[in-house]
DOTIBA-458375 format. One record per residue: y, z, x of N, C-alpha, C in turn; residue in one letter. Coordinates in steps of 0.02 Angstrom, whole numbers, plus 50000, padded with zeros to 5 digits. Example, Ala and Ser with C-alpha at 12.3 -4.5 7.8 and 13.67 -1.06 7.14 Angstrom:
497165039050660497755039050615498355039050660A498885035450642499475035750684500025039450645S
// end
This chain:
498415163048183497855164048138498085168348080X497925166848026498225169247952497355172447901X497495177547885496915180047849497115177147787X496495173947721496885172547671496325175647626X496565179347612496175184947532496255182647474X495735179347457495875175847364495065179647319X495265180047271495105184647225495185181047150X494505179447139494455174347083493875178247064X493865175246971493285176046923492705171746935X492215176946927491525174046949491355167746947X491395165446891491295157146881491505152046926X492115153746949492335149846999492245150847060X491945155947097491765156347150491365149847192X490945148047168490595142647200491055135847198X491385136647165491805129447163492305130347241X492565136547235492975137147274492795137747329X491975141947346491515142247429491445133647436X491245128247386491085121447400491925116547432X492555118047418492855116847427493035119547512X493005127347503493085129447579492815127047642X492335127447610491715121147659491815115647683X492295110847634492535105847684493395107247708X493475113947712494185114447730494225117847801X494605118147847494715119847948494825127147927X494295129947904494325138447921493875139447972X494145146648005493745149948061492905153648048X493205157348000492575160947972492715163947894X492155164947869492375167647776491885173347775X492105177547747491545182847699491755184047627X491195183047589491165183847514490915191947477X491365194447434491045201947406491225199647339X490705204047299490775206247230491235211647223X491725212047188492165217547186492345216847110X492595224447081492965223847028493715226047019X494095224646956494855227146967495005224946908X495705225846890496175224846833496685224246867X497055219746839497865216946855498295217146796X498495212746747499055211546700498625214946646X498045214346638497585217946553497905226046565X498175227246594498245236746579498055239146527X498435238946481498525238746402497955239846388X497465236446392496625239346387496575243146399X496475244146490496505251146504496725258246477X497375254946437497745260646402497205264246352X497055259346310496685259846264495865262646273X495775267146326495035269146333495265275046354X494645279746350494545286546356494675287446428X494535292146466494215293746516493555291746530X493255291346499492525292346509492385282946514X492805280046468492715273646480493135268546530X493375274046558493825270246602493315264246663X492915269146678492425263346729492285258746697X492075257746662491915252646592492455244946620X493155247846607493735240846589493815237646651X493485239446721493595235446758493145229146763X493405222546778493295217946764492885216346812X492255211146811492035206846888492255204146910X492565202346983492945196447020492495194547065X492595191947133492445190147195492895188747221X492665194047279493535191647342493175185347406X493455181347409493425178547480493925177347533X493795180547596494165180447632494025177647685X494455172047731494455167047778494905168147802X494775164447864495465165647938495585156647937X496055157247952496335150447957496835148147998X497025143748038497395141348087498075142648032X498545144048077499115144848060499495133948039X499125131248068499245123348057498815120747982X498465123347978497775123547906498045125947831X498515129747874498695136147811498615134947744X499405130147731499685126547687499225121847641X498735118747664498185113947647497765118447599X497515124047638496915128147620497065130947576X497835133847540498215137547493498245134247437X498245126947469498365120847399497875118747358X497245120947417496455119647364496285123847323X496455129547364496265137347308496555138247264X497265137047243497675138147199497285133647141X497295126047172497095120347140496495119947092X496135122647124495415126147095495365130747045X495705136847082495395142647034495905143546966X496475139646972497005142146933496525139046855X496475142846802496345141146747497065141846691X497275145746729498155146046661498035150246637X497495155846638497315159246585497605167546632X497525171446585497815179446618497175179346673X497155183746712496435185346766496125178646822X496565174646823496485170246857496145171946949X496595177146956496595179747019497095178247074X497065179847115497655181747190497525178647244X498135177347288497795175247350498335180147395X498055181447440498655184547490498445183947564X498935182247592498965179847641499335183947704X498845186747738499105191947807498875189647878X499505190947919499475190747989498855192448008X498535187748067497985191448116498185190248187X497915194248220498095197948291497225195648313X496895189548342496615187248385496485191048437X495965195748438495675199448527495005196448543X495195192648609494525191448641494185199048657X493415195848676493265203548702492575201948721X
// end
């Protein structure tokens, strides 16, 4: 079982929950989150005071996925969210440790 953390701009969120939907995941949860990646340079360019300001809106979604699924499920998300543009967003992909209980 593979956790897969992708982190896309708002707009595309629903494209990418409608896609997940028909893809062999275990379970998903969706958050509003914010951040900066490659824009620094902005960041550079603000006070202190405006620093809360430059962080951007994203949405993270994160799904468990069969280690057999993996590869498939990596190819839609990429496929989807990639616009070419800076802020596209991330995917990362970590080990899970399965406890019944």
């Amino acid at each position: 079982m593979q956790q897969v953390i992708t982190i896309v701009k708002p707009f595309l969120a629903e494209r990418v929950l409608e896609a997940l939907a028909q893809a062999p995941i275990e379970a998903l949860v969706v958050s509003e989150v914010k951040g900066y990646g490659r824009q620094k340079s902005y960041l550079d360019a603000t006070t202190e005071q405006d620093r809360s300001l430059a962080f951007l809106p994203k949405v993270e979604i994160q799904c468990w996925v069969a280690e057999a699924s993996l590869d498939q499920v990596v190819v839609q998300l990429t496929e989807i969210a990639r616009t070419g543009r800076m802020g596209d967003g991330k995917i990362f992909i970590l080990p899970t440790a399965v406890v019944s209980g």
